[in-house]
N, C-alpha and C positions, 0 to 999 in steps of 0.2 A: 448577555453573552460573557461565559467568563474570559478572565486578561488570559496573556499567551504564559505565563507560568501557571495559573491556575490551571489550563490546560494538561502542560506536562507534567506539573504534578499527579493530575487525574491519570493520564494515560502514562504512569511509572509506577576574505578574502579575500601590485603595482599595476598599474591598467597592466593586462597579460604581455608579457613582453614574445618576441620573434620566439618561433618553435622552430626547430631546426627539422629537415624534412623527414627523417625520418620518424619524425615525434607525432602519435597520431594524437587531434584531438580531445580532450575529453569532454566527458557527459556536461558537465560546468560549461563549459567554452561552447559546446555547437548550440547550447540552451540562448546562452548568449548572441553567438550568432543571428540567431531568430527574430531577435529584437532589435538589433544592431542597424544603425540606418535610417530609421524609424522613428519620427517625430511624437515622442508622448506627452502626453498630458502629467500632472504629478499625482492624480491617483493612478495613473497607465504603471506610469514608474515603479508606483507603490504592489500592485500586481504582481509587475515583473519581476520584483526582488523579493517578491514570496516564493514565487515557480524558483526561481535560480538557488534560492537558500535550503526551499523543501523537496526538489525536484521529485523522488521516488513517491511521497505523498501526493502533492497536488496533478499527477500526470494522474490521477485515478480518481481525481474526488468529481464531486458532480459541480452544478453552475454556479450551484446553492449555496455547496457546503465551501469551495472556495471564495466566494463573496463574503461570506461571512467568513473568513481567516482573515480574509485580506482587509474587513470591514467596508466591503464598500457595494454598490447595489450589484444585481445581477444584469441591469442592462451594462454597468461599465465596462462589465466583465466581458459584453459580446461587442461592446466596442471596441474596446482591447483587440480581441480575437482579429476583427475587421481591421482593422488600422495594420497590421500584421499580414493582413493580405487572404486570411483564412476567411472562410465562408460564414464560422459562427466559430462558437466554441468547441461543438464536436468534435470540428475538424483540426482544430489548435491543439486538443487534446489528443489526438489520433496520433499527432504528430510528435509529442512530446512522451509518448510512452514509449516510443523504443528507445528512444535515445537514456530513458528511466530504467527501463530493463537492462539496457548493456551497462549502467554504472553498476548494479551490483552481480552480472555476468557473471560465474566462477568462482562466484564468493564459497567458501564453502559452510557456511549456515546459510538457512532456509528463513525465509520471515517467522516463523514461528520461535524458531531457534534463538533468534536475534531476539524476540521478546521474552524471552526467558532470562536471559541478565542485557538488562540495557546498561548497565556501565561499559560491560565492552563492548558492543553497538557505541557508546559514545567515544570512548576512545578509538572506534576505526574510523567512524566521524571525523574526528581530531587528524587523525592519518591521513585521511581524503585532503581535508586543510589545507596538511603542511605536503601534502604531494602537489596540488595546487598550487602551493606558494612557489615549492621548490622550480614546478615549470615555469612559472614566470622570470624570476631571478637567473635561469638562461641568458639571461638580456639585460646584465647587471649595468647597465650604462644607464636608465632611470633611476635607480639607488645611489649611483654613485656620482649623478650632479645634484642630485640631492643633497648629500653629504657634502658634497664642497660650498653649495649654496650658506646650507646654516652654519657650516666650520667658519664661516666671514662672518657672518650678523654677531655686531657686536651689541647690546648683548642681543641673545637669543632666549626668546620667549616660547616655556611651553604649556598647551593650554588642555585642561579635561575637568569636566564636570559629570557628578554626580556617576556612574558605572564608571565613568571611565577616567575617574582619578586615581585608581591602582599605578595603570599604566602610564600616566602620566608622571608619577610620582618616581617610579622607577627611572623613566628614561630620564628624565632630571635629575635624580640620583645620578645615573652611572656618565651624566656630560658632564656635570658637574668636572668630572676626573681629569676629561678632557677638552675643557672649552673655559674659558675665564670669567664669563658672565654668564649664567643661565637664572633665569626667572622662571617661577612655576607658579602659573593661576587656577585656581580650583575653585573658582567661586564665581559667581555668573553676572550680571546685572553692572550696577555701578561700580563697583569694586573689579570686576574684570576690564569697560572700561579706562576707568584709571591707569589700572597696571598695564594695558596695551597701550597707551596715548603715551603713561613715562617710558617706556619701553622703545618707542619710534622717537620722542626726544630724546633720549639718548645715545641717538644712531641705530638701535636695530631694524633689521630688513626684511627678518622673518618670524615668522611662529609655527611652532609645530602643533596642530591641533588633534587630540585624541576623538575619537567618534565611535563609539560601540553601543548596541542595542539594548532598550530602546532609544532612540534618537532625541534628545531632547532639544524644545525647540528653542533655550539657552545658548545651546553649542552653536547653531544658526547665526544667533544675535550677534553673541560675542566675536565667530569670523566674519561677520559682516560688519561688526565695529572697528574689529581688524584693519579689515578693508579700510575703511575711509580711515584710518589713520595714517592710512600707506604701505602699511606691512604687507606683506606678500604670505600665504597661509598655505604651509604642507599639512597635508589629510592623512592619517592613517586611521584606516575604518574599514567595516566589514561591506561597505556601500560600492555597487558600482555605477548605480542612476539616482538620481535625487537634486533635492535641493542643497545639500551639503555640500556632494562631489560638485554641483553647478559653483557652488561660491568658491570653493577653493583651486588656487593657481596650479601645484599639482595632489594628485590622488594616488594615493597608494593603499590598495587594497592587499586582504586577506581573511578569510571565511574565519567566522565564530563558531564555537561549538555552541549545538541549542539543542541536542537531546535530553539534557536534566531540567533539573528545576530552574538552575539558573546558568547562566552563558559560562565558557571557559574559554582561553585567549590565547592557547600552543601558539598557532599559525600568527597572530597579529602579535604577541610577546616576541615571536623570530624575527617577525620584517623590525621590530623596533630597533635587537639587536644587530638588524643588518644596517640600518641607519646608522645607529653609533658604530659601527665598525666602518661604515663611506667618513663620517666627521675623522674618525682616526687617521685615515690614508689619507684627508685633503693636506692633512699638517702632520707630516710623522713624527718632527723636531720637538714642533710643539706639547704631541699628545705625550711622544715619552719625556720627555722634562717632566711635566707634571705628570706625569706615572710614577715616575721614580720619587718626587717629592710626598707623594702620599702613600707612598713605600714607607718611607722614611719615617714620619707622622706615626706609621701604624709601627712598626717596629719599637719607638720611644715609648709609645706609651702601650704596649701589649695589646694590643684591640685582637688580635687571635689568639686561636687556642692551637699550641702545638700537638699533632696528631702522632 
């Protein structure tokens, strides 16, 4: 079977916060809904977060050809269905195609159209994302005891491996500015370990753990080493069921792009910057002090280019 970039090679998203009433749900959220309530199993999970990621595809494939997306048999597939409350999978699927038709409602390209440059199919992808992200942050009071949480942890630990050391590296970069201790671990096994055990000796209370697909099951380890250290572990990931979002104290979601070869991060690069902007508002005093101090730095020794 080939892997899921072989795939799109060939063929080339904080838990939802209050919706204010006039805000109608979207195709994402009632997909959600569905499963919501609903004790799964972790291939169940594994399903579910293929329907919610690929909604418009898997509401049309057969029993078959989503078992094999999701890698897992076709009978789990009609347990799934049952556990859900549905008859089999027919009927699962019956029900998941409308709600797949109205996310691309109005669009104005046709499927065809859309297969004719998928770069922009991936960047309205991207739009979908950060329209998603945007409705959740409605309810900015999850972001923002967030922000006050890790603005305390002294220091504050952030964690990503393998894909998702981009983003880790960034958000470290830019606390750095505004936080006095920040530790960044990029490395899995012993060596992460370590750096979370000095980390909780030296009074830290938190870590921020990056998560983006595929899911490695390092990033697992390491918040679960976390854990028994004592640390407390914020999530940001494209996950909203799993083992991942299970280990971690809070979850903050935000959809990945997966129309290309490989993932792109609009939506989960925004939630990052809305983290550092809750760390900034716990300690105003704090963050511009050292704003201004690294003003300063840059100024002395020219680190820009005047425009």
């Amino acid at each position: 079977m080939p892997s899921r970039q072989q795939a799109r090679a060939q063929a080339s998203a904080i838990t939802p916060g209050r919706q204010s009433p006039d805000t109608e749900a979207s195709p994402t959220d009632r997909v959600r809904a569905l499963f919501g309530g609903h004790r799964l199993s972790p291939g169940q999970r594994r399903i579910a977060q293929y329907i919610v990621d690929h909604l418009t595809e898997a509401a049309f494939l057969s029993i078959t050809d989503l078992a094999e997306r999701v890698g897992v048999s076709q009978p789990s597939v009609t347990r799934f269905a049952s556990s859900l409350g549905f008859s089999g999978f027919p009927a699962l699927r019956e029900a998941l195609q409308p709600i797949a038709l109205s996310s691309v409602a109005g669009a104005p390209d046709t499927r065809e159209e859309i297969r004719r440059n998928e770069l922009q199919a991936a960047v309205d992808a991207e739009i979908e994302n950060l329209e998603s992200l945007r409705r959740t942050l409605a309810d900015p009071g999850r972001v923002l005891d967030v922000g006050r949480e890790l603005a305390r942890s002294m220091p504050l630990t952030v964690l990503g491996l393998r894909i998702s050391v981009s983003l880790a590296e960034y958000f470290a970069y830019a606390a750095r500015r505004i936080h006095p201790d920040v530790r960044l671990v990029t490395r899995g096994g012993s060596v992460a370990y370590d750096a979370l055990l000095q980390s909780r000796e030296a009074g830290g209370t938190w870590v921020v753990a990056f998560a983006m697909p595929r899911h490695a099951n390092e990033t697992l380890a390491a918040m679960q080493a976390a854990r028994s250290t004592g640390l407390r572990v914020a999530l940001i990931t494209d996950l909203t069921l799993g083992s991942l979002v299970d280990e971690a104290d809070v979850a903050l979601t935000a959809g990945t792009g997966s129309r290309l070869v490989f993932d792109s991060y609009s939506a989960p690069g925004v939630l990052s910057a809305a983290v550092l902007q809750a760390m900034a508002d716990a300690d105003p005093v704090r963050t511009q002090s050292r704003l201004e101090g690294y003003e300063q730095v840059a100024e002395q020794h020219d680190f820009f280019l005047e425009q």
